[in-house]
C-alpha positions as CSV (number, residue, x, y, z in Angstrom):
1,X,80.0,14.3,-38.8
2,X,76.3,15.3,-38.6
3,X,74.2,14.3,-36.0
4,X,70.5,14.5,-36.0
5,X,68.7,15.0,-32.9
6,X,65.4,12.9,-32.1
7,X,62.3,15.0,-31.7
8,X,61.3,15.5,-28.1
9,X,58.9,13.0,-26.6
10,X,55.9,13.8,-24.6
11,X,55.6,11.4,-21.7
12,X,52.1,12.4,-20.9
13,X,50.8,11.7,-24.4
14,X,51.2,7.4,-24.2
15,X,49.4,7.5,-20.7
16,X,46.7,9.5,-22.2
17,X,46.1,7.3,-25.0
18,X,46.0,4.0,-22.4
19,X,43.3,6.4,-21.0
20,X,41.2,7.4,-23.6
21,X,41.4,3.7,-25.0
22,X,40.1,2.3,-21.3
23,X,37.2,4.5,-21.6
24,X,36.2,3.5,-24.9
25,X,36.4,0.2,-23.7
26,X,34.4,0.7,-21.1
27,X,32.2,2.6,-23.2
28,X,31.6,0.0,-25.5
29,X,30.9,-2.4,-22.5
30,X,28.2,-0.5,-21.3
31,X,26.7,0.0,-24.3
32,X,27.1,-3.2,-25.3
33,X,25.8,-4.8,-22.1
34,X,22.5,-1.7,-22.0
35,X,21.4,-2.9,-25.5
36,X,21.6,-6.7,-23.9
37,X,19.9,-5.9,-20.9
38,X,16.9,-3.9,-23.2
39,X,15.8,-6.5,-25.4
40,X,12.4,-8.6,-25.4
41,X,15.1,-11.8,-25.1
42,X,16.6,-10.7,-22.0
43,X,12.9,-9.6,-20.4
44,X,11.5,-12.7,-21.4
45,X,14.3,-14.3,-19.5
46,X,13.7,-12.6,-16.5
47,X,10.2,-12.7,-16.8
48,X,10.7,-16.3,-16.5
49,X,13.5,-16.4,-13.8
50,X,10.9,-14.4,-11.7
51,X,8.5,-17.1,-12.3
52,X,10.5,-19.8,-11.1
53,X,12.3,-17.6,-7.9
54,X,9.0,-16.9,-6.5
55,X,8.1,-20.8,-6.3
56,X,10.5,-21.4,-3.3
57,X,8.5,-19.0,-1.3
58,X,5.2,-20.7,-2.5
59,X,6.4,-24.6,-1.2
60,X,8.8,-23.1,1.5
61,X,7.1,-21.4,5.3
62,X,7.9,-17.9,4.7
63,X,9.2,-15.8,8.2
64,X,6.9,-12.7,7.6
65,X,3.9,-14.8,7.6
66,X,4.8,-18.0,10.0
67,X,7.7,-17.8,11.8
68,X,6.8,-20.8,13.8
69,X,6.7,-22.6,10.9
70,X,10.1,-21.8,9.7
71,X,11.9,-22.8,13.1
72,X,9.8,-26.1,13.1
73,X,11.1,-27.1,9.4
74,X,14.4,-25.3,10.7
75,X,14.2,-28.1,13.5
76,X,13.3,-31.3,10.7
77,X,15.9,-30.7,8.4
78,X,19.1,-29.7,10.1
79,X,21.1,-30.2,7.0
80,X,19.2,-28.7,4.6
81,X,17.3,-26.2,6.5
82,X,20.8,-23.7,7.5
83,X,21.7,-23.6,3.6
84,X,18.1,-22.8,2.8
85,X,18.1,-20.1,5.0
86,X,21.5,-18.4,4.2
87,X,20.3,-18.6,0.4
88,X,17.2,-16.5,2.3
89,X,14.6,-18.8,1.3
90,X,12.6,-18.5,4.2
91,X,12.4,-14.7,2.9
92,X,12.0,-15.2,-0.8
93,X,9.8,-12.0,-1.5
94,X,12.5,-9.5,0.7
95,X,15.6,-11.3,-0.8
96,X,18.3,-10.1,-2.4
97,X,18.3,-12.2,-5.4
98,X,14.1,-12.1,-6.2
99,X,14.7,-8.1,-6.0
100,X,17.3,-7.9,-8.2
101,X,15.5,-10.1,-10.5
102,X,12.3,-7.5,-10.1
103,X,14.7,-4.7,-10.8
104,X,16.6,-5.7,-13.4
105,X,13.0,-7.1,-15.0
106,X,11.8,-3.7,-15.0
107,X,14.7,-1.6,-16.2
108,X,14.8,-4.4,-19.3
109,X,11.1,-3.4,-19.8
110,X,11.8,0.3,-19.5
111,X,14.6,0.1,-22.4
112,X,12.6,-1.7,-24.3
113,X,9.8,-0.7,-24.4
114,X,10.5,3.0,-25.1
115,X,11.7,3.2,-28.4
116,X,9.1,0.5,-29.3
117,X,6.7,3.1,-28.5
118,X,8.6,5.9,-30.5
119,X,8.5,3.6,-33.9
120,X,5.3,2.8,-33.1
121,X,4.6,6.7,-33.1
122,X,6.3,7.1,-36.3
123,X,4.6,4.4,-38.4
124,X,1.2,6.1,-37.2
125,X,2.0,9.0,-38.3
126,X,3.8,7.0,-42.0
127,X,2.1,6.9,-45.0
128,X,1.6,3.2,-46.4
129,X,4.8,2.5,-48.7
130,X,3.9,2.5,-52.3
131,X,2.8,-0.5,-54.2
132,X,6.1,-2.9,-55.3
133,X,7.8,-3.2,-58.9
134,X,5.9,-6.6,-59.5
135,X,2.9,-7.4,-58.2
136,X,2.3,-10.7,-59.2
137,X,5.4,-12.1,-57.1
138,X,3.4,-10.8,-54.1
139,X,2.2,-14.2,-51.7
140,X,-1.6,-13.3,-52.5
141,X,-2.5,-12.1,-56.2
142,X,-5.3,-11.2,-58.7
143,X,-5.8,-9.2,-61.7
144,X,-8.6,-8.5,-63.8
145,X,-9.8,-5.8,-66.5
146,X,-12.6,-3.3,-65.6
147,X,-14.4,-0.7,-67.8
148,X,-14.2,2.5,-66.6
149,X,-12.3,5.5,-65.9
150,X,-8.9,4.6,-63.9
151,X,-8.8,7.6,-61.3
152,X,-12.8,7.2,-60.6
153,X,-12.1,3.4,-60.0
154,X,-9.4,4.0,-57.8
155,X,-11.2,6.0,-55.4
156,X,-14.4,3.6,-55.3
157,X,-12.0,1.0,-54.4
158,X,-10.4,3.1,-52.2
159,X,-13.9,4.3,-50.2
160,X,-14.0,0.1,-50.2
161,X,-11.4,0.0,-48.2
162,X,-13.0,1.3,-44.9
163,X,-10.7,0.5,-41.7
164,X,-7.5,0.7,-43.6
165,X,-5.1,3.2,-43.8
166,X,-4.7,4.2,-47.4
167,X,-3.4,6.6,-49.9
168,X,-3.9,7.2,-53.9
169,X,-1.3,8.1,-56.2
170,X,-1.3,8.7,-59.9
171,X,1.2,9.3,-62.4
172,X,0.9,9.2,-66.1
173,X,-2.4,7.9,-66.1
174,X,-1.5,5.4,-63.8
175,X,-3.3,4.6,-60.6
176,X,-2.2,3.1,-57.3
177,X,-3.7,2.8,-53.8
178,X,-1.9,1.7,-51.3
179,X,-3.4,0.5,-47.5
180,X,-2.4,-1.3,-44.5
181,X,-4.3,-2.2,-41.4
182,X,-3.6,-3.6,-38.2
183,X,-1.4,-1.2,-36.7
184,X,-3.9,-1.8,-33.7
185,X,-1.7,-5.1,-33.1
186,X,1.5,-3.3,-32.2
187,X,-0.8,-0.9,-30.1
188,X,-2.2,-3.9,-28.0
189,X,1.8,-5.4,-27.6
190,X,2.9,-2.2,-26.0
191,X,0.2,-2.0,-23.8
192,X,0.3,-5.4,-22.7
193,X,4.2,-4.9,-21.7
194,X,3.1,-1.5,-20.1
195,X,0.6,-2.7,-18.2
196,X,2.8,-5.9,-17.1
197,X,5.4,-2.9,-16.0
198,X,2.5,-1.3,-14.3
199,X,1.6,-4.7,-12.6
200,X,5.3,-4.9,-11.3
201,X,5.4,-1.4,-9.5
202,X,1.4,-1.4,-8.0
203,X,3.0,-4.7,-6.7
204,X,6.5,-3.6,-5.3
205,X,4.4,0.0,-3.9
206,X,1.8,-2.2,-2.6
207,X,4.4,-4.5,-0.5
208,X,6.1,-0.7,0.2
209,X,3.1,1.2,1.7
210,X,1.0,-1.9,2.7
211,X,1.0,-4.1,5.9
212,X,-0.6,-7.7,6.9
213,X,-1.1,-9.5,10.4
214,X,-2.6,-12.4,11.9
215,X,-3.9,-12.9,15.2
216,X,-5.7,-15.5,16.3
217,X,-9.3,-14.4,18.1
218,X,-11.5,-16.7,20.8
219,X,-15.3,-17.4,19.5
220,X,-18.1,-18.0,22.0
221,X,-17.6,-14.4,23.9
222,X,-13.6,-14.5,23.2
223,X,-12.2,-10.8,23.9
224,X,-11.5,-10.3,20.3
225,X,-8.9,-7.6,19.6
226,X,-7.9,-4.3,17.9
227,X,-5.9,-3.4,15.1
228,X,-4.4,-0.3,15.9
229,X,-1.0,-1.3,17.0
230,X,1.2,-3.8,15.8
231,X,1.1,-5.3,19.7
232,X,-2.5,-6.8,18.5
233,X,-1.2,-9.4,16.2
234,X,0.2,-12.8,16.7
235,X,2.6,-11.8,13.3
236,X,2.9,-8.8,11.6
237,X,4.3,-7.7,8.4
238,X,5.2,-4.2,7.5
239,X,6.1,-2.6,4.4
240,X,9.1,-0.3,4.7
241,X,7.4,2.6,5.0
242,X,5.2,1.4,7.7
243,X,6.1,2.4,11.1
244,X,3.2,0.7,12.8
245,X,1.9,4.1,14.3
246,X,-0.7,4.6,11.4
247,X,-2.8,1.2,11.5
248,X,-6.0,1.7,10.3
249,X,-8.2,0.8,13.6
250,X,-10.4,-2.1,12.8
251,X,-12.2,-4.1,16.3
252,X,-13.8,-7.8,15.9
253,X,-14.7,-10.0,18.4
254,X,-16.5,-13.4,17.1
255,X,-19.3,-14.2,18.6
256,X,-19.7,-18.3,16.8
257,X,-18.3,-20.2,14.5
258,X,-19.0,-23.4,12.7
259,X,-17.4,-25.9,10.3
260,X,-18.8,-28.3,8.4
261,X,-17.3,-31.5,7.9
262,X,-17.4,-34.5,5.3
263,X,-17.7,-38.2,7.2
264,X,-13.6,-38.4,5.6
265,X,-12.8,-35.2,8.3
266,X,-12.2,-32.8,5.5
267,X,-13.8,-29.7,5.8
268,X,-16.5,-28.3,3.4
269,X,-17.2,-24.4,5.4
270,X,-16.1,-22.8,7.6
271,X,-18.3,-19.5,8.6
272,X,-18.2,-16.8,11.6
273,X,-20.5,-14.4,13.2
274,X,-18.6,-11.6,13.7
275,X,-19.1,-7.9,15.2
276,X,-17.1,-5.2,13.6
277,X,-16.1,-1.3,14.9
278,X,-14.5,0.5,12.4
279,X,-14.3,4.6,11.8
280,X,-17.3,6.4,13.7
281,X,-18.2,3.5,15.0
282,X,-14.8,3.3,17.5
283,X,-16.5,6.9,19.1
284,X,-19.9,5.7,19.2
285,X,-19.0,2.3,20.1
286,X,-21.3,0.8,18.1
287,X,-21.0,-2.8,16.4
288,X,-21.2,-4.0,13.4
289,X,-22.7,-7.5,12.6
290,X,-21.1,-9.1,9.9
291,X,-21.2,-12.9,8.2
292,X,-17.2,-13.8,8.3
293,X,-16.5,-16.8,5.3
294,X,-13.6,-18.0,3.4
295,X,-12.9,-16.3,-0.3
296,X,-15.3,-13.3,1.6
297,X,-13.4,-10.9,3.7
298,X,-14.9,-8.0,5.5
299,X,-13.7,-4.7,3.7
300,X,-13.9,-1.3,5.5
301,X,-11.8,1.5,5.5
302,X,-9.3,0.0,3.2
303,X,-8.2,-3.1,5.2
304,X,-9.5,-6.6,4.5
305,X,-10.0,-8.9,6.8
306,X,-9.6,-12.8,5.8
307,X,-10.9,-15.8,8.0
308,X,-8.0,-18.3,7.0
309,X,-8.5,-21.2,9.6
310,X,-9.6,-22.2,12.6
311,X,-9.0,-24.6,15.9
312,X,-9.5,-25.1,19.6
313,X,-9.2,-23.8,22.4
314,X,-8.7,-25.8,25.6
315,X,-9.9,-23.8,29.1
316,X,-7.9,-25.0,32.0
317,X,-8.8,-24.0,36.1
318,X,-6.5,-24.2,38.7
319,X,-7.1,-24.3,42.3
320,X,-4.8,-23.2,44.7
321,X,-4.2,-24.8,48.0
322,X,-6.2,-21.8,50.1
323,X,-9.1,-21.8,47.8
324,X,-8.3,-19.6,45.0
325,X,-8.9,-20.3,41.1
326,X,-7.2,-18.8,38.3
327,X,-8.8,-19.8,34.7
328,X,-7.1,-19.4,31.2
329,X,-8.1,-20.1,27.9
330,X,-5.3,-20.8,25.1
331,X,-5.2,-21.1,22.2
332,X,-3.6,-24.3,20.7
333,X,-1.5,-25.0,17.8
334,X,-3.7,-27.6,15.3
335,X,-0.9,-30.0,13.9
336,X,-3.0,-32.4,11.9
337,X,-5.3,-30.6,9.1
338,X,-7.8,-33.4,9.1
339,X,-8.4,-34.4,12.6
340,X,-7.1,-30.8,14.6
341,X,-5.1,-32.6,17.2
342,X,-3.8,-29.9,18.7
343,X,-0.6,-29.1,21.0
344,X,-0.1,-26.2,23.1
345,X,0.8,-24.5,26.3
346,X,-0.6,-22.4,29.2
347,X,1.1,-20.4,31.9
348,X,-0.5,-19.8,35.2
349,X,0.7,-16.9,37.8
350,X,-0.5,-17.7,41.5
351,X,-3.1,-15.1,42.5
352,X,-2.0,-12.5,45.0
353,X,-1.7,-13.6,48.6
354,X,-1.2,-17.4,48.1
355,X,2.5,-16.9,48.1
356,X,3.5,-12.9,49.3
357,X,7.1,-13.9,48.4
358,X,8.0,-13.0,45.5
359,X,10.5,-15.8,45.0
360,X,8.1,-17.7,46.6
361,X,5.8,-17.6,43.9
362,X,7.7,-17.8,41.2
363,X,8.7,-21.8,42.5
364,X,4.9,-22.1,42.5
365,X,3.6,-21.2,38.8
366,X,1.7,-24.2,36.9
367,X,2.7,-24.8,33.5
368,X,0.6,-27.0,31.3
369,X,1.9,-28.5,28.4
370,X,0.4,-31.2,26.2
371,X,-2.0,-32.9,23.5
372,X,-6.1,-31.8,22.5
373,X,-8.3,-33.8,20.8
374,X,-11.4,-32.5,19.8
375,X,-12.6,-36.1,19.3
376,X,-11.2,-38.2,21.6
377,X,-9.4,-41.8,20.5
378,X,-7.3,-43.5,22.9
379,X,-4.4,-46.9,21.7
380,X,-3.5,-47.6,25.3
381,X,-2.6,-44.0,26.9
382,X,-2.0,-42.7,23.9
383,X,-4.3,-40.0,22.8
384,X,-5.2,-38.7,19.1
385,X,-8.4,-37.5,17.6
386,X,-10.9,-39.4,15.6
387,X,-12.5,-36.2,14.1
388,X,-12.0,-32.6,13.8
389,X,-15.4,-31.5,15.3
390,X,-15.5,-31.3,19.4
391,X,-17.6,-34.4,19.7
392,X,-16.0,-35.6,22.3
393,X,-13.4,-33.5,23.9
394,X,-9.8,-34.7,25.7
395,X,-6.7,-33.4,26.8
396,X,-3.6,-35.5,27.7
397,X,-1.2,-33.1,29.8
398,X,2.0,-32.9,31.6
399,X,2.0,-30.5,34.7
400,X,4.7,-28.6,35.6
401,X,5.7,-26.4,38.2
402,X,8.2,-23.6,38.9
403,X,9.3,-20.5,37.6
404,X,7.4,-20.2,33.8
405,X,9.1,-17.5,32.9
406,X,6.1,-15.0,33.2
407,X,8.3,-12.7,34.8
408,X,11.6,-12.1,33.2
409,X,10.2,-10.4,30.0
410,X,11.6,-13.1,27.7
411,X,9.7,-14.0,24.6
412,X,8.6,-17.5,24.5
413,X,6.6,-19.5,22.4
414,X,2.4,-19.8,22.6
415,X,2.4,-23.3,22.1
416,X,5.4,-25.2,24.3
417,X,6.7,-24.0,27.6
418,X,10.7,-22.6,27.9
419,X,12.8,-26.2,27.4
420,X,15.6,-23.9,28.8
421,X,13.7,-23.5,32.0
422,X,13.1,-27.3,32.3
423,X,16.8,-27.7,31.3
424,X,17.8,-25.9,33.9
425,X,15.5,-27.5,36.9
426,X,13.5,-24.3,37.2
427,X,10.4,-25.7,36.2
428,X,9.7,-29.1,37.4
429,X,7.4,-31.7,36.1
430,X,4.6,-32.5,38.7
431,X,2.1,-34.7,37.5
432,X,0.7,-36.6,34.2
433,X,-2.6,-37.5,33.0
434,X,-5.6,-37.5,30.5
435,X,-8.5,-35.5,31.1
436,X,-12.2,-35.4,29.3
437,X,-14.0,-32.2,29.5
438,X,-14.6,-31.9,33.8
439,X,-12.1,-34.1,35.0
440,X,-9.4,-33.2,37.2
441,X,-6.3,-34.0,38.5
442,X,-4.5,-33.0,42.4
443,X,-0.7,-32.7,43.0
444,X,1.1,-33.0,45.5
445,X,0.7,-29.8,47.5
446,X,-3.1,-29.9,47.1
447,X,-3.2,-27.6,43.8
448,X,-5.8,-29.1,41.7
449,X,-5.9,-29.0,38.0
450,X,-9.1,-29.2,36.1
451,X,-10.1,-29.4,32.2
452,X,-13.3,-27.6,31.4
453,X,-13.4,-27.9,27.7
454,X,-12.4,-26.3,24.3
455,X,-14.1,-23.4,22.8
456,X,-13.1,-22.6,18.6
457,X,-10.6,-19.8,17.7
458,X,-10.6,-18.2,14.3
459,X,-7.1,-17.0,12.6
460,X,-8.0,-13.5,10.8
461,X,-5.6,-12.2,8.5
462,X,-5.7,-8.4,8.6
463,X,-4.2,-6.6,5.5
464,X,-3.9,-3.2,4.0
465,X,-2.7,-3.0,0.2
466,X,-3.5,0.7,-1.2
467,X,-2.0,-0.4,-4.2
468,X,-4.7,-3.6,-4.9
469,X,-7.4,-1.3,-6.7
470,X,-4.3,-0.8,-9.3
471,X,-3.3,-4.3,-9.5
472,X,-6.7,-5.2,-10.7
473,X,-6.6,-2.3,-13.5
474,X,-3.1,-3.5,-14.8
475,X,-4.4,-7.0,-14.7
476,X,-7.3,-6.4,-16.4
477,X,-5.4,-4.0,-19.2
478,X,-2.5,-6.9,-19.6
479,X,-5.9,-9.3,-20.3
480,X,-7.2,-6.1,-23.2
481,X,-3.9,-6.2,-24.4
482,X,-3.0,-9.3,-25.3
483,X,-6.7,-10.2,-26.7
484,X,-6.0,-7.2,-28.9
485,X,-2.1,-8.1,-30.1
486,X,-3.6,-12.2,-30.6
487,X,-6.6,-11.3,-32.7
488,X,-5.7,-8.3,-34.5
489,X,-3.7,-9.4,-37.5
490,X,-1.3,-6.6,-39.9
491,X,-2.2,-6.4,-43.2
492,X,-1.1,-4.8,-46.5
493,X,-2.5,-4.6,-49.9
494,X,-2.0,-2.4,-53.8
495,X,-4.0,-1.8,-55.9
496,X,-2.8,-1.0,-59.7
497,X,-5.2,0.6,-62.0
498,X,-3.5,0.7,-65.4
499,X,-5.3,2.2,-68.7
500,X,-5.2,-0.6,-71.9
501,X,-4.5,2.3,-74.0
502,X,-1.1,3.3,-71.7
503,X,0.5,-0.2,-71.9
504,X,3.6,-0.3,-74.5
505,X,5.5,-3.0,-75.1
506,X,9.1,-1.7,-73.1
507,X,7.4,0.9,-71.3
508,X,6.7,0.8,-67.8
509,X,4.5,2.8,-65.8
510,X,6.0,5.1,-62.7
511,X,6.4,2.4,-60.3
512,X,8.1,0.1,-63.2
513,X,5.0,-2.2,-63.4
514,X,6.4,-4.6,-67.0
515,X,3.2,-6.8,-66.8
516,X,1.3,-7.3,-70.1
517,X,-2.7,-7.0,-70.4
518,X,-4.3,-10.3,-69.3
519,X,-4.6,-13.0,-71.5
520,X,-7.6,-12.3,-73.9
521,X,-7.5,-8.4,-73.4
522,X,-8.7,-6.4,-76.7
523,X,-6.3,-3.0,-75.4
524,X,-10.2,-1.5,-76.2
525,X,-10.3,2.1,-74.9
526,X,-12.1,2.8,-71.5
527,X,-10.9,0.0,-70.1
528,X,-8.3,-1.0,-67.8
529,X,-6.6,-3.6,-66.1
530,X,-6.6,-3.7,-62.0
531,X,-3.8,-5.7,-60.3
532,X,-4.4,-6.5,-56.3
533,X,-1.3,-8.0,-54.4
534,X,-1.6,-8.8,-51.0
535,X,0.8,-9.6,-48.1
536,X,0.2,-10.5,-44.4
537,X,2.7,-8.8,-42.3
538,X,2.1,-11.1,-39.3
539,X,-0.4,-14.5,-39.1
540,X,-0.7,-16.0,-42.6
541,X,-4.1,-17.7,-40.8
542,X,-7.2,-17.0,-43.0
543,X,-5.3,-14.5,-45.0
544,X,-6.4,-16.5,-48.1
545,X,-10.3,-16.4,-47.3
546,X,-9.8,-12.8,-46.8
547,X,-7.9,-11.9,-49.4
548,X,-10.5,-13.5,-51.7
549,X,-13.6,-11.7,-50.3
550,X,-11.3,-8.6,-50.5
551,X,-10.5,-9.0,-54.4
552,X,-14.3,-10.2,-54.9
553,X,-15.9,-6.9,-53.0
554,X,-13.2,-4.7,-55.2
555,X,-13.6,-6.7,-58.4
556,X,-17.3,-7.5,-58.4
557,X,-18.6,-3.6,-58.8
558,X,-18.1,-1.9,-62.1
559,X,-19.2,1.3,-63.0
């Protein structure tokens, strides 16, 4: 008996294949998924999507420009508000989701565009295809018969055809010219997608390598500030690449301001006298005068600065039981628009010597929280403000005393005192009351509170962008663009000169043209018959009118 032996199996060689196969897989995937990503589709989708993510941070308080704000609606909505912040919409524009929209947006823009750009290339440097079989099929048509000689009427009509891209060719007595324009539309598409690409990175550099803060200065001889540390603003914003140690160092101090206001309270200016330092000026301390409106921000040494509100604020003095004063001015938080009633807080330290223990004096701060109106209108006790102009000034306070916090380091809010503090018994409320501008109130231990009156405040917006001079040239070059791809429209049209004499019936000429003479045609030497065909690559719009003129300028000259 014969036994035949299997041959030997290679154990590797199935594992192998499972391999290869995953990678093609794989391969196909990504390839697949690449040629998904790069198409006008997908960009248009993201374009879109990029729209509609950056409306949250347009209707929601963002953190990097008013945190305040975003505890406040944090406070409102107590449902809502926790969801909407884990989904980081209180930080649209540094978000993981928006930036991996703007990524992905310009990666689909980068694969798309490139090998649009390379056929573009190639059809430049193309020669117009040659005329088709039958010209009469074309969507735009007309024929006539000419005296003359065919090649020397082909290239009149040719040197007619000024703008176009064209070409002659003859064969066997036949000639054909062949011309497109518009290639000028493509040219106007890519740039328009370009420059939108362009738009995206000045943008994401800008927000990289710029920086913006607000601060809120005192008019009527305020102390103004400086802008060459981070410490200066109320907020600030920094790019990534912005330490803070590299400000460019801009000093204003606002010397007035004034508002104007309809009889309805709604504001119709706001403007402010401003002195400036910026550059040499900082060694020579020299200022700078300088007319401060909204929509016109002071530029200088590539920072702007933007006048973007304004309010009051109130200037409280307290006397001490030996004698002493101490006087603050504070600025308060406006929380109706249209008649700036205003809330806020102020924190005063007893001077030296009043209280030489330490501990002492820390029971013995004031701390004035409460209500401004620049226009004072009472129900009862209760104040609000008729109009936002200071007309007629009024505060209605609460007065506390204790330990403010002043000396622990602790941030706190500018416009409430530490509820933690009052929580806790460590500051104590003293006394309640409503003042006009000179009136004052006396506690308890002979400390004597007094309201002397409001003076504005103006909230500047200082910003850097080095990347806003290319913004505007991208802008403008998407605007060139797409004027250019809208108006420009592709054309193409043939031209077939064909000698009487040549025409057969069953032969054809080189391009296979079977049309016979036109109706009425004598086959006379010297002349021949001219076909014009004419198709609109793009917008059909007034291709008829312009066709027409076309055949009439060719046709209507005859030599």
């Amino acid at each position: 008996m014969t036994t035949t032996s299997a041959p030997p199996t290679n154990p590797k060689r199935p594992q192998k294949a499972r391999f290869g196969g995953t990678l093609r897989l794989l391969a196909g995937k990504t390839r697949n998924t690449w040629r998904a990503l790069t198409s006008m589709g997908t960009a248009l989708v993201l374009l879109v999507l990029l729209a509609l993510a950056a409306i949250p941070g347009a209707l929601l308080p963002q953190r990097s420009l008013n945190a305040a704000k975003v505890d406040e609606y944090l406070a409102l909505h107590p449902v809502l508000g926790p969801w909407l912040n884990r989904l980081e919409a209180f930080d649209v524009f540094s978000s993981f989701w928006f930036t991996a929209i703007y990524v992905l947006l310009c990666v689909s823009l980068i694969g798309c565009l490139t090998p649009r750009t390379f056929e573009h290339l190639r059809n430049l440097r193309a020669t117009p295809v040659a005329a088709p079989r039958n010209l009469s099929r074309l969507p735009k048509h007309a024929q006539t018969q000419l005296s003359g000689d065919a090649e020397e009427l082909g290239a009149r009509m040719a040197a007619e055809l000024r703008g176009w891209r064209r070409i002659t060719r003859t064969e066997n007595g036949v000639v054909e010219v062949s011309a497109e324009k518009g290639y000028l539309r493509e040219f106007g598409n890519l740039l328009f997608h370009f420059a939108l690409l362009g738009l995206l990175a000045a943008v994401a550099l800008g927000r990289m390598f710029g920086y913006e803060g607000n601060v809120m200065v005192i008019a009527d001889g305020g102390p103004g500030f400086c802008s060459a540390s981070p410490a200066a603003f109320d907020s600030f914003r920094a790019g990534a690449t912005v330490d803070g140690t590299k400000l460019h160092p801009l000093c204003v101090r606002v010397n007035d301001f004034t508002a104007d206001y309809l009889v309805s309270g709604l504001a119709t200016s706001f403007t402010a006298h401003i002195d400036y330092q910026a550059g040499e000026d900082l060694r020579t301390n020299e200022w700078r005068p300088y007319l401060l409106e909204v929509n016109h921000p002071l530029r200088v040494g590539g920072v702007r600065a933007y006048l973007q509100g304004h309010g009051y604020a109130p200037t409280f003095t307290v006397t001490f039981p030996d004698g002493q004063t101490r006087t603050q001015t504070v600025q308060f938080r406006p929380d109706n628009p249209l008649t700036l009633l205003s809330s806020g807080a102020i924190r005063i330290d007893p001077p030296a010597g009043v209280y030489p223990d330490g501990s002492e004096r820390r029971k013995h701060q004031i701390g004035i929280q409460g209500l401004f109106a620049p226009t004072e209108q009472l129900d009862n006790r209760l104040l609000s403000s008729a109009f936002p102009a200071m007309n007629d000034p009024a505060v209605a306070i609460d007065v506390y005393r204790g330990d403010t916090g002043l000396d622990t380091g602790r941030p706190q809010s500018l416009f409430t005192l530490d509820s933690r503090l009052i929580d806790q018994g460590r500051l104590t409320k003293v006394a309640r009351s409503n003042l006009k501008a000179g009136e004052q109130l006396s506690l308890d231990d002979g400390t004597k509170v007094r309201f002397d009156g409001a003076v504005p405040f103006v909230n500047i917006q200082v910003s850097h962008d080095p990347a806003e001079i290319w913004v505007l040239v991208f802008a403008m070059t998407m605007m060139a663009g797409l004027v250019v791809s809208l108006v420009v429209r592709r054309r193409r049209i043939w031209i077939r000169i064909t000698p009487t004499a040549s025409v057969r019936p069953g032969l054809s000429s080189r391009a296979g043209a079977r049309s016979s003479p036109p109706t009425g045609s004598t086959g006379q030497a010297g002349t021949v018959n001219v076909e014009l065909g004419g198709l609109a690559r793009t917008d059909n719009s007034g291709w008829g009118d312009e066709f027409e003129r076309l055949s009439t300028k060719l046709f209507g000259k005859e030599t």
